[in-house]
C-alpha positions in Angstrom: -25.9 -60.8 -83.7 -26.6 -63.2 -80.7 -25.4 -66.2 -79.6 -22.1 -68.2 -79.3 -21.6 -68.3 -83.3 -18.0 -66.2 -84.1 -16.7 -65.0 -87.1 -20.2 -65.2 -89.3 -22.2 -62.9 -91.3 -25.7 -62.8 -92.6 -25.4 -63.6 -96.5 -28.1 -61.5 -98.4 -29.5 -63.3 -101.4 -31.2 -61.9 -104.8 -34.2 -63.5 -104.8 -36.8 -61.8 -102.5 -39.8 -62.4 -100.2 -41.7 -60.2 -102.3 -41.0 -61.8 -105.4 -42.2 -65.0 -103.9 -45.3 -63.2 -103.3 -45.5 -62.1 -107.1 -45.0 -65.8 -108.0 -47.4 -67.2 -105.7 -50.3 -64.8 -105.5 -50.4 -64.2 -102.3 -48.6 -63.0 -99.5 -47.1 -65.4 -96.7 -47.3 -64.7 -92.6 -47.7 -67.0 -89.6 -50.5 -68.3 -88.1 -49.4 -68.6 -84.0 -52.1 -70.8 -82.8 -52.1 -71.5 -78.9 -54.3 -73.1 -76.2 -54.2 -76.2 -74.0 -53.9 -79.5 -74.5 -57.0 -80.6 -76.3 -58.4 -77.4 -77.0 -58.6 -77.9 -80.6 -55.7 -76.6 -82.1 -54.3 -79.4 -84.5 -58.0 -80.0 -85.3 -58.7 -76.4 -86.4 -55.6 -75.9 -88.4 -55.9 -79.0 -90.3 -59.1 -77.4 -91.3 -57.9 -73.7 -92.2 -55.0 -75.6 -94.0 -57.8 -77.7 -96.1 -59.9 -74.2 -96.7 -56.8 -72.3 -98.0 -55.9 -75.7 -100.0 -58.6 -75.0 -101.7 -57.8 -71.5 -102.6 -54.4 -72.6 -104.3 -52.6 -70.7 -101.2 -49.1 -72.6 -100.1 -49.6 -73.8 -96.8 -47.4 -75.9 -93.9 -48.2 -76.8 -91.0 -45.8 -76.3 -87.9 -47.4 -79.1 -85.2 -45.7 -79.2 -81.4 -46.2 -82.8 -81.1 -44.7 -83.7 -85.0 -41.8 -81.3 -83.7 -40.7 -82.8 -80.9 -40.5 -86.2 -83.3 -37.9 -84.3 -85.3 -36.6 -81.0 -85.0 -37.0 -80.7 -80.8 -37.2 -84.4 -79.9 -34.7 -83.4 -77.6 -36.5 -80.8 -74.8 -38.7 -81.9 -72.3 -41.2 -80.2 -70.6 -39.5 -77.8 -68.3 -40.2 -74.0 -68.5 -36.7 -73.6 -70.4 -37.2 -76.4 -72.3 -40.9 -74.7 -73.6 -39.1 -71.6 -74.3 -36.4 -73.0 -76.7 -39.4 -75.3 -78.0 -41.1 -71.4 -79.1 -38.0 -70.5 -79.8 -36.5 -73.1 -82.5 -40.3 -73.0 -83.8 -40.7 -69.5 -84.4 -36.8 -69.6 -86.2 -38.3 -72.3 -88.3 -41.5 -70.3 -89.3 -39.5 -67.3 -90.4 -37.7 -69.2 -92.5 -40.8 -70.7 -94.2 -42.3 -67.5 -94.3 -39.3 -65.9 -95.8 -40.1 -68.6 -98.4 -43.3 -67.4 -99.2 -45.7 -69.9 -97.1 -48.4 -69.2 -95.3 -47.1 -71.1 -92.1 -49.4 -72.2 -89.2 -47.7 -73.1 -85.9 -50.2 -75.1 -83.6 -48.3 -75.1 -80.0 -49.3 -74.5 -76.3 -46.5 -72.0 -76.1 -47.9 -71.1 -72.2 -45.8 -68.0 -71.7 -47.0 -65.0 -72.5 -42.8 -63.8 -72.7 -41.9 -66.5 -75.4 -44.8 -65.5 -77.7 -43.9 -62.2 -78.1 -40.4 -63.0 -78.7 -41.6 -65.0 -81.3 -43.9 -62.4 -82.7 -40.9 -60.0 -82.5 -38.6 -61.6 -85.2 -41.2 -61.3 -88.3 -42.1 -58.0 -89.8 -45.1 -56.0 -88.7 -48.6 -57.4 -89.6 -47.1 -61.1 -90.3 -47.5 -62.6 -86.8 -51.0 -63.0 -86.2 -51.9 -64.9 -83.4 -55.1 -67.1 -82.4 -56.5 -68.4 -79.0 -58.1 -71.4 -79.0 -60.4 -70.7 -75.9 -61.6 -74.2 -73.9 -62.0 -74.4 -70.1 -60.0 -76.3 -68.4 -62.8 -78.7 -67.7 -63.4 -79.7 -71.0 -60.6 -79.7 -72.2 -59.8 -82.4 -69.5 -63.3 -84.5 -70.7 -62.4 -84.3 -74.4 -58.3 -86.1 -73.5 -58.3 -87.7 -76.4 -54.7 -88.9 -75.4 -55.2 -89.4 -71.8 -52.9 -86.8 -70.8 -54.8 -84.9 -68.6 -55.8 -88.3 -66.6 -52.0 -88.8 -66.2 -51.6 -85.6 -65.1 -54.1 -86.0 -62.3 -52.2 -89.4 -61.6 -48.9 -87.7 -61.0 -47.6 -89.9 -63.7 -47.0 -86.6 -65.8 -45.2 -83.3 -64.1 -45.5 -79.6 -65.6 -48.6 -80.2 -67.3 -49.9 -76.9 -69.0 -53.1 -76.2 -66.6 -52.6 -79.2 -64.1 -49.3 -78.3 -62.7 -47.7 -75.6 -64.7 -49.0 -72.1 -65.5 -50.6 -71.4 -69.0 -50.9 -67.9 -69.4 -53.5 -67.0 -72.9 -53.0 -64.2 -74.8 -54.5 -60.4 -73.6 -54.8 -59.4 -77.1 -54.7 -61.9 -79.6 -55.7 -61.3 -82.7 -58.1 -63.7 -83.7 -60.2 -65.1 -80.3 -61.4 -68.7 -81.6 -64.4 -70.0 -78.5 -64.0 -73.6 -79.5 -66.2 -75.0 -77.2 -68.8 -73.1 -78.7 -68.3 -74.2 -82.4 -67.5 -76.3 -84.6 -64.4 -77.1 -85.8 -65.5 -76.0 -89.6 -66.8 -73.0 -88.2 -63.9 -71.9 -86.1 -61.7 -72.2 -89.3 -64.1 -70.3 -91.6 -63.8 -67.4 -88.0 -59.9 -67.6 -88.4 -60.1 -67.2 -92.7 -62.8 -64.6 -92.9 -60.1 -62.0 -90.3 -57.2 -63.0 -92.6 -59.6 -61.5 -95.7 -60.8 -58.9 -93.8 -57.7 -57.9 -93.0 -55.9 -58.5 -96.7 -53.2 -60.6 -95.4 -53.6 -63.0 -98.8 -53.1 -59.2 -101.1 -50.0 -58.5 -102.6 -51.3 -54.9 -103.9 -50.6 -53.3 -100.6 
């Protein structure tokens, strides 16, 4: 086991993931959804969440910006910092997943690296991951919170497609163009794969 822990051991309880399933209907997995800054991310998942809402299907929502409030309010915006930011998120979603909840983790997460260390931890088929496709250009006319301006400024440093690298996925598995559509749409895109692909079905 890694890390600096000593003298622990993983304690196995009764109660299953896959009787959480049974009691909830469905099965749970992660959502990974990554982009820029301002490409639509929160947006979109607030509307997948409302969708699956409405089908009685337990959802959370895993938000980089409500994290660093809480659980990472203290990292900054250094390329370690980012990485530990993945890290402690994807840790988190595990957990909630483990727990039976469909979990949907809206973060920039630039390196290619960290999300696959992420996607590494959960069992095959429950890391599915989404781009959320802008360009750079609009992303920076959309700003809603001025950050890109700042950026620009010099008033913010590392910022994800100003000053630091953001490197999107080669083979994600659900390719959202949101520049192209609307937010509605781009969630009924995301829901329509997850049916297509049975990852609601516990009879598999």
């Amino acid at each position: 086991m890694e890390g600096n822990a000593k003298n622990i051991s993983f304690h196995p309880f009764e109660i299953t993931k896959h009787q959480r399933f049974q009691m909830n209907k469905h099965r749970s997995f992660v959502l990974w959804v990554t982009g820029l800054s301002a490409s639509g991310k929160s947006s979109i998942a607030n509307e997948v969440e409302k969708q699956l809402y409405e089908r009685n299907i337990r959802t959370i929502i895993l938000d980089g910006d409500n994290l660093r409030c809480g659980l990472n309010r203290d990292l900054g915006f250094s390329m370690e910092d980012r990485s530990e930011n993945v890290r402690r998120t994807s840790e988190a979603a595990k957990l909630l997943v483990d727990a039976g909840t469909v979990t949907i983790v809206t973060l920039v997460s630039p390196l290619r690296i960290d999300r696959e260390k992420a996607r590494a931890i959960f069992e095959e088929g429950e890391f599915v991951e989404v781009f959320i496709s802008c360009p750079l250009d609009v992303c920076e006319e959309r700003d809603p919170k001025g950050l890109y301006k700042k950026a620009r400024e010099g008033k913010i440093s590392e910022f994800t497609g100003i000053t630091a690298p953001y490197e999107q996925p080669q083979n994600p598995e659900i390719y959202v163009s949101s520049y192209r559509q609307s937010i509605r749409e781009s969630a009924k895109q995301i829901i329509a794969y997850l049916d297509d692909h049975h990852h609601f079905s516990i009879k598999l």
